[in-house]
C-alpha positions as CSV (number, residue, x, y, z in Angstrom):
1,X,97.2,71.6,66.8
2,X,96.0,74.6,65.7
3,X,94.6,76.0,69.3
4,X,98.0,74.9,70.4
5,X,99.9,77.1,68.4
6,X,97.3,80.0,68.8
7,X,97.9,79.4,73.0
8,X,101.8,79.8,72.6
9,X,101.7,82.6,70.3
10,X,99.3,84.3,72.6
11,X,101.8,83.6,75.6
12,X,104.6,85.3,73.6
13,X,102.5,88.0,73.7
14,X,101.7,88.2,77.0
15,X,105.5,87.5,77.9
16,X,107.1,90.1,75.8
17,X,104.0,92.5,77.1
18,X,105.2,91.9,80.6
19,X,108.8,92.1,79.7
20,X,108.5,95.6,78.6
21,X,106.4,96.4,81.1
22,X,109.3,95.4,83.5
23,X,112.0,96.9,81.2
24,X,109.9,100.8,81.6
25,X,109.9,100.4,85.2
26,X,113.5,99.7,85.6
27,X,114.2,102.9,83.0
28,X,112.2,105.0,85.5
29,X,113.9,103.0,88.6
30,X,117.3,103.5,87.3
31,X,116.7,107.4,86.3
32,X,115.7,108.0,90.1
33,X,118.4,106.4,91.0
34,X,120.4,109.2,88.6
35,X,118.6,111.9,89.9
36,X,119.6,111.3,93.3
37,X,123.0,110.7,92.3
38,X,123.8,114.0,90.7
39,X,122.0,115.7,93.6
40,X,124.5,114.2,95.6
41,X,127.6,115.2,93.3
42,X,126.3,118.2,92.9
43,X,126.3,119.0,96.8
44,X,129.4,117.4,97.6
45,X,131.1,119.4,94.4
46,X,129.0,122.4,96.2
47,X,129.0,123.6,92.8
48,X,125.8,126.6,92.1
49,X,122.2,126.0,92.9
50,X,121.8,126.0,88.7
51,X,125.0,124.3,87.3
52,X,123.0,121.0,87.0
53,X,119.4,122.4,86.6
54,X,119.5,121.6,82.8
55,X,120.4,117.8,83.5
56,X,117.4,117.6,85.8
57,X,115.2,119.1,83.3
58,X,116.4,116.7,80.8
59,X,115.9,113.8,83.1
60,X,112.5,115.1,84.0
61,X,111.6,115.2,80.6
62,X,113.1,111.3,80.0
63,X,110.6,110.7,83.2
64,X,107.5,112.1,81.4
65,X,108.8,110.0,78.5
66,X,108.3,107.2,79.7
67,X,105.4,107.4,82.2
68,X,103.5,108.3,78.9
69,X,104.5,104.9,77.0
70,X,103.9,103.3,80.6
71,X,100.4,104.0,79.8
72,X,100.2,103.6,76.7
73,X,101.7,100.0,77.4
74,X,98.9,99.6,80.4
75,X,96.4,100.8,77.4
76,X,97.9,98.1,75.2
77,X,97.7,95.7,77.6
78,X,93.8,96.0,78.6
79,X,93.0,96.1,74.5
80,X,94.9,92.8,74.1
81,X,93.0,91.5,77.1
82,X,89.9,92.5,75.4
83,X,90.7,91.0,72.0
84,X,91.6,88.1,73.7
85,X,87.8,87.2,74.1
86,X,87.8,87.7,70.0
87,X,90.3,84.9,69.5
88,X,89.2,81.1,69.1
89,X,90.9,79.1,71.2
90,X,91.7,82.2,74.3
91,X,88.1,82.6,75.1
92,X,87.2,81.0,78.5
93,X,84.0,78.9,78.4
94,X,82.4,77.8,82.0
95,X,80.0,75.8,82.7
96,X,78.2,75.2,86.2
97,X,78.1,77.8,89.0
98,X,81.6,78.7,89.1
99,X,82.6,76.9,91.8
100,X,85.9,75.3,91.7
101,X,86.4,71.8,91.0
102,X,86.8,69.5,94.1
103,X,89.8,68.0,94.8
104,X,90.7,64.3,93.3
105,X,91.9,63.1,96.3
106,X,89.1,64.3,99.0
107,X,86.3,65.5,96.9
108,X,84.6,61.9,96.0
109,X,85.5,60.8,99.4
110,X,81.7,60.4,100.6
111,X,80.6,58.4,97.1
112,X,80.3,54.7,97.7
113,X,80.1,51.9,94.9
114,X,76.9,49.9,95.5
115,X,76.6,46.6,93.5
């Protein structure tokens, strides 16, 4: 019961991580896309060489915004991958050489029942 609930709390995490993960690189998708767009008013408007060099300094800072919580979120995510080995229930025990387990259907093919 209790490793249950610590297993689908821990995959809330690991959703909501990715989900915001997903959600920066949109933000950073979508303000290329911006970029690109007000270049291309900008030279159809063939207005001056500087009339929209503040809004591209203000995107560029957004940009630097958010490649700085991208990491941090990347850093996040590696320290809850690590504390993840902390947690009863998340660690992962092995036993054997590693090798995985043979299929149900094929792998005891070649046993026999002997009476």
């Amino acid at each position: 019961m209790r490793k249950q609930q610590i297993e689908n709390a821990a995959h809330e995490v690991a959703t909501q991580v990715r989900a915001v993960e997903d959600t920066i690189d949109a933000a950073l998708a979508e303000i290329a896309e911006l970029q690109a767009r007000i270049m291309r008013a900008n030279s159809v408007a063939r207005v001056g060489f500087g009339a929209v060099h503040p809004v591209l300094e203000e995107l560029a800072a957004a940009v630097n915004g958010l490649v700085g919580a991208r990491g941090s979120v990347v850093g996040c995510h590696s320290a809850l991958a690590e504390a993840k080995g902390k947690v009863p229930g998340l660690r992962t025990v092995s036993f054997g050489d590693g090798d995985q387990c043979p299929d149900q259907k094929t792998g005891f093919a070649d046993l026999r029942i002997v009476a």
